[in-house]
C-alpha positions as CSV (number, residue, x, y, z in Angstrom):
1,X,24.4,12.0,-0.8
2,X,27.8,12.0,-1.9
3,X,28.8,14.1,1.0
4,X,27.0,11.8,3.3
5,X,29.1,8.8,1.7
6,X,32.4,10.5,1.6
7,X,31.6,11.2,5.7
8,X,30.8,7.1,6.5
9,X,34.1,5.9,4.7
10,X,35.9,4.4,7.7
11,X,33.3,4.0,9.8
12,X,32.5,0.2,10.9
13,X,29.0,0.1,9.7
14,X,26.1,-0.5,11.6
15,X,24.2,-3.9,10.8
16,X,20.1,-3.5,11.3
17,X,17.5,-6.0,10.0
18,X,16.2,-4.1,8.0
19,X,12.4,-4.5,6.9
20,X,12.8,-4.1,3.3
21,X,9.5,-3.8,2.2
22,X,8.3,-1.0,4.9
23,X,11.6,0.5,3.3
24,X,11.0,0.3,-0.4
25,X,7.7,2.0,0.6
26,X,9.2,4.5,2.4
27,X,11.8,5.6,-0.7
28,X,8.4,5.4,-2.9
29,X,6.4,7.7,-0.9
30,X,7.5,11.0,-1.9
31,X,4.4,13.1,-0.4
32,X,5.6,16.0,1.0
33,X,3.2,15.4,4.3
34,X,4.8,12.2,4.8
35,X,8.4,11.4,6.6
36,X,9.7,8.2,7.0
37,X,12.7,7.3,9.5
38,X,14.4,3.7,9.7
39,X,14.8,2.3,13.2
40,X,18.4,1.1,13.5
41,X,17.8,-1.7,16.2
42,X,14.6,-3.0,14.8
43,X,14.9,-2.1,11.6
44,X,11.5,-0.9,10.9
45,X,10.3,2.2,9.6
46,X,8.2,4.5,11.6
47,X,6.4,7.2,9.2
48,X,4.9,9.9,10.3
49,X,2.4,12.2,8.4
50,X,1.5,15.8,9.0
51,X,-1.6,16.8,10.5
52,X,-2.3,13.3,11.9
53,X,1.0,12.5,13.8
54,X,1.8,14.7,17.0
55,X,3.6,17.8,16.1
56,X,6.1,17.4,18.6
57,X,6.8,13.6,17.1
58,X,9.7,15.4,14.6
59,X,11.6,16.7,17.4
60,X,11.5,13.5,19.4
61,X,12.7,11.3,17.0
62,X,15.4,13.8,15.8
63,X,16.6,14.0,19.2
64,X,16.9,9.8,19.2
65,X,20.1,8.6,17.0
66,X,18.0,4.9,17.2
67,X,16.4,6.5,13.8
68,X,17.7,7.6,10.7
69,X,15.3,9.4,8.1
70,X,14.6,8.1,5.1
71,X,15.1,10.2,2.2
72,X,12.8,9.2,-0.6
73,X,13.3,9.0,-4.2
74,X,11.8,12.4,-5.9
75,X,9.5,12.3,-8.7
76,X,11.8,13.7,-11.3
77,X,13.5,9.8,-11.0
78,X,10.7,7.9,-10.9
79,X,9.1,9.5,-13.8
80,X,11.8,8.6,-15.8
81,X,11.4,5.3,-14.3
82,X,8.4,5.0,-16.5
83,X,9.7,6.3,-19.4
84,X,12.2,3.3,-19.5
85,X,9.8,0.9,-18.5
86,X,7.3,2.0,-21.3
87,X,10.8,1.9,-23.6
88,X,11.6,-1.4,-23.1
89,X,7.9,-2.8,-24.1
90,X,7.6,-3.9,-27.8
91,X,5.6,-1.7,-30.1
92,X,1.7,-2.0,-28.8
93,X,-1.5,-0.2,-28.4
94,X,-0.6,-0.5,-24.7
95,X,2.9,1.1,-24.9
96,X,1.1,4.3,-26.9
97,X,-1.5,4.6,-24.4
98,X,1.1,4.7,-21.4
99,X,3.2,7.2,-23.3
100,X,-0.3,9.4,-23.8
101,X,-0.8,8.7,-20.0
102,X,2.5,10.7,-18.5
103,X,1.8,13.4,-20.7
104,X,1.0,16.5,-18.2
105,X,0.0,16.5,-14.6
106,X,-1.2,13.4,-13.0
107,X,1.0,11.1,-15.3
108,X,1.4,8.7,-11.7
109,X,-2.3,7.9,-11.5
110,X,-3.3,7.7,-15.3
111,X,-0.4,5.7,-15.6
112,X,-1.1,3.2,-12.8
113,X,-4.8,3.3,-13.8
114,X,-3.7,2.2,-17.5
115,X,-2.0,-1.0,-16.2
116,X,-4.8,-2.0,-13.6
117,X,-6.1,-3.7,-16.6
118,X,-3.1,-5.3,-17.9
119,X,-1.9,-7.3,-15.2
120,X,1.3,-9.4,-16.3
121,X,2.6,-6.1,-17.2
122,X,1.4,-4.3,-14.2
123,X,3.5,-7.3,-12.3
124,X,6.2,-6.2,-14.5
125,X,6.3,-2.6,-13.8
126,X,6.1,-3.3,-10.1
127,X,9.2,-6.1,-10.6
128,X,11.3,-3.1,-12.5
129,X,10.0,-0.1,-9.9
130,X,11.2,-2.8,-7.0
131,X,15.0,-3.3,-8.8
132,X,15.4,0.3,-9.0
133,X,14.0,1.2,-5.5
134,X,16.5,-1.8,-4.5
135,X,19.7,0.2,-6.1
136,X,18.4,3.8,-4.3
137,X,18.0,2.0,-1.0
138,X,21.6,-0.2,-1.0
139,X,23.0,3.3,-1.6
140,X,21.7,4.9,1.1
141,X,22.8,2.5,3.6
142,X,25.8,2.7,2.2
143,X,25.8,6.2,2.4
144,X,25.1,6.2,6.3
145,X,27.1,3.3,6.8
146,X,24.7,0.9,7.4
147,X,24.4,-3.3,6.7
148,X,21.7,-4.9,5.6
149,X,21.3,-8.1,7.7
150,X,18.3,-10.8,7.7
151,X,15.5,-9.9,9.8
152,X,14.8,-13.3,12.6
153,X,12.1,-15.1,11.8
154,X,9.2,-14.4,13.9
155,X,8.8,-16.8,17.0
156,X,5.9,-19.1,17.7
157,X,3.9,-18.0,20.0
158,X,4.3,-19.5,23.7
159,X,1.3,-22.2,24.9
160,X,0.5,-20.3,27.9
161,X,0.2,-17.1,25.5
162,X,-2.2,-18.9,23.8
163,X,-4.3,-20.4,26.8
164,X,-4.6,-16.9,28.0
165,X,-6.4,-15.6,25.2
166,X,-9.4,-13.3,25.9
167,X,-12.6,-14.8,25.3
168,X,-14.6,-13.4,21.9
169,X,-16.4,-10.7,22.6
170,X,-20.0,-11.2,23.7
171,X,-22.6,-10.5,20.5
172,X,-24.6,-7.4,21.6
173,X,-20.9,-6.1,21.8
174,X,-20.2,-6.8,18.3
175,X,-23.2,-5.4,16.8
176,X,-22.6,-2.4,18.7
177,X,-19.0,-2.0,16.9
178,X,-20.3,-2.8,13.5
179,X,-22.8,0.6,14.1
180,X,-19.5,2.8,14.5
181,X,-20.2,6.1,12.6
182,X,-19.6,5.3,9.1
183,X,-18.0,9.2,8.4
184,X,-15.9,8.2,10.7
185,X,-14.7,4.6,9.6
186,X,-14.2,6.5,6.2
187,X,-12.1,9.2,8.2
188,X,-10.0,6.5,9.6
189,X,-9.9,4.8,6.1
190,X,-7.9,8.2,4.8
191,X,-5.5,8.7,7.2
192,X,-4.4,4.7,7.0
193,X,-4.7,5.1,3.2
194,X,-2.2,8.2,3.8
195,X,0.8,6.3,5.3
196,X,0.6,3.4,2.6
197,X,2.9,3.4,-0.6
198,X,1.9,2.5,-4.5
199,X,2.1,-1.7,-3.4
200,X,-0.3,-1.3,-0.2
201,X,-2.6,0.8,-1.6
202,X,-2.9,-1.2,-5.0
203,X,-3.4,-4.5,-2.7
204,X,-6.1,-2.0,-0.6
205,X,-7.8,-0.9,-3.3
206,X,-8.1,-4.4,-4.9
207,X,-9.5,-6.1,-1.8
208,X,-12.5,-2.9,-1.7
209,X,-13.2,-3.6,-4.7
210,X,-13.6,-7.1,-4.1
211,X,-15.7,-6.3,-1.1
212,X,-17.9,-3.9,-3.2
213,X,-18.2,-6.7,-5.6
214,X,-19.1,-9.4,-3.3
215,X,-21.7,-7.1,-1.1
216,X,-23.4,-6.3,-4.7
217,X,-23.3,-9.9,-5.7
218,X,-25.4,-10.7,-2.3
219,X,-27.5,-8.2,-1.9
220,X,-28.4,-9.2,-5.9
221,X,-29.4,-13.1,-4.1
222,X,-31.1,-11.5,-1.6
223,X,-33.7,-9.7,-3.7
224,X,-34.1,-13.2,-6.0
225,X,-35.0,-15.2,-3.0
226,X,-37.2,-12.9,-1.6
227,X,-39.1,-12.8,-5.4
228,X,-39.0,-16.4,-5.5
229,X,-40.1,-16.7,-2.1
230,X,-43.8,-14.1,-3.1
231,X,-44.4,-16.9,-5.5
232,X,-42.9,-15.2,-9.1
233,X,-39.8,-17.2,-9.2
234,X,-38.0,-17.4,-12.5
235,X,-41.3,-16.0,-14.6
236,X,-40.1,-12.6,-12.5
237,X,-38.0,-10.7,-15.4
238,X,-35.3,-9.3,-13.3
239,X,-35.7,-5.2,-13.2
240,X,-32.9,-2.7,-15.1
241,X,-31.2,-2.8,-11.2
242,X,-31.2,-5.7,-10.9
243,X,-29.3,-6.2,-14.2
244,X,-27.4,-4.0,-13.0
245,X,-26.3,-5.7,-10.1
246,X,-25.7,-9.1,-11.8
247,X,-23.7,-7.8,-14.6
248,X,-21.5,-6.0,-11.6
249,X,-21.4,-9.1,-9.5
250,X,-20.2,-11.5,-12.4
251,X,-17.0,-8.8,-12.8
């Protein structure tokens, strides 16, 4: 990069509107399979990922100066990210067991799996990994002579946009969507999951499991009412499933 920076001096540099949180993702998301490129006139990054993308899509946008790729930050840095964050906690059984967890391969997920049950910290790590993703990304712009400028807030939509809104889709429409091939809703599921960095996919997974929860929770209601309503109401003892589900419903 120091090349790069020595090679922008002089230049006047370029100001884009950057979108700072598709970048931040972008410098996370170090997956070999993934590339990420910065669009100097909108400033939002377009990422591209292997096997899903069109293989002529590299050449295309390498041929169009509009983008810039995004180099991310490698793993080496950002494990030692986590050995500074678990530094700077006081002494604690949580502090041991995140210094047991990047021990050996797979240190990123058991180490993101030991904070899903700590949550201030977990807000904390994601606060520090933000800061130091912050410094990476102001260098590179730097570095290719670019200014970060405010992105324009959004504009309202126009009345007559809103007046010409399609009409909702008729109900024998619907159900016929909601019997999509579930493989393949789980296919489509993957390849979304693939473009997302650590924030998305911790907000994705939260919200399934939320889902999960919720579709356990009811279909636990469901099977009450429908004892209640054969006449056994609460004298029913509710079956080991059924335990089951409540206990999952009330986490």
């Amino acid at each position: 990069m120091s090349t790069e920076k020595n090679s922008s001096r002089g230049k006047t540099p370029v100001e884009v509107a950057v979108d700072w949180e598709a970048l931040e993702d972008a410098f996370e998301n170090n997956a070999p399979e993934v590339h990420s490129y910065l669009h100097l006139t909108t400033g939002e990054v377009l990422r591209v990922v292997d096997g899903i993308a069109d293989p002529q899509m590299h050449s295309r946008i390498a041929a169009d100066a509009s983008y810039v790729r995004v180099e991310p930050v490698s793993s080496r840095e950002q494990y030692r990210w986590m050995e500074r964050f678990i530094q700077m906690l006081d002494p604690s059984d949580l502090r041991e067991e995140l210094t047991l967890a990047i021990d050996g391969r797979g240190a990123f997920r058991r180490f993101k799996d030991v904070l899903m049950v700590n949550a201030p910290e977990r807000e904390r790590w994601f606060a520090f990994r933000s800061e130091r993703l912050r410094v990476f990304m102001e260098a590179w712009l730097e570095a290719h002579a670019l200014k970060a400028i405010p992105r324009p807030a959004p504009a309202p939509p126009a009345p007559e946009a809103l007046a010409s809104e399609p009409a909702p889709a008729p109900a024998d429409q619907l159900g016929a969507r909601r019997t999509r091939n579930a493989e393949w809703l789980r296919r489509q599921l993957r390849d979304i999951a693939a473009t997302l960095g650590a924030r998305d996919l911790d907000r994705l997974l939260t919200f399934a499991e939320f889902v999960k929860a919720r579709r356990v929770a009811r279909n636990y209601t469901q099977r009450h009412d429908a004892a209640a309503d054969d006449g056994e109401g609460s004298s029913l003892a509710p079956s080991g499933a059924d335990e089951e589900l409540a206990a999952s419903a009330e986490k």
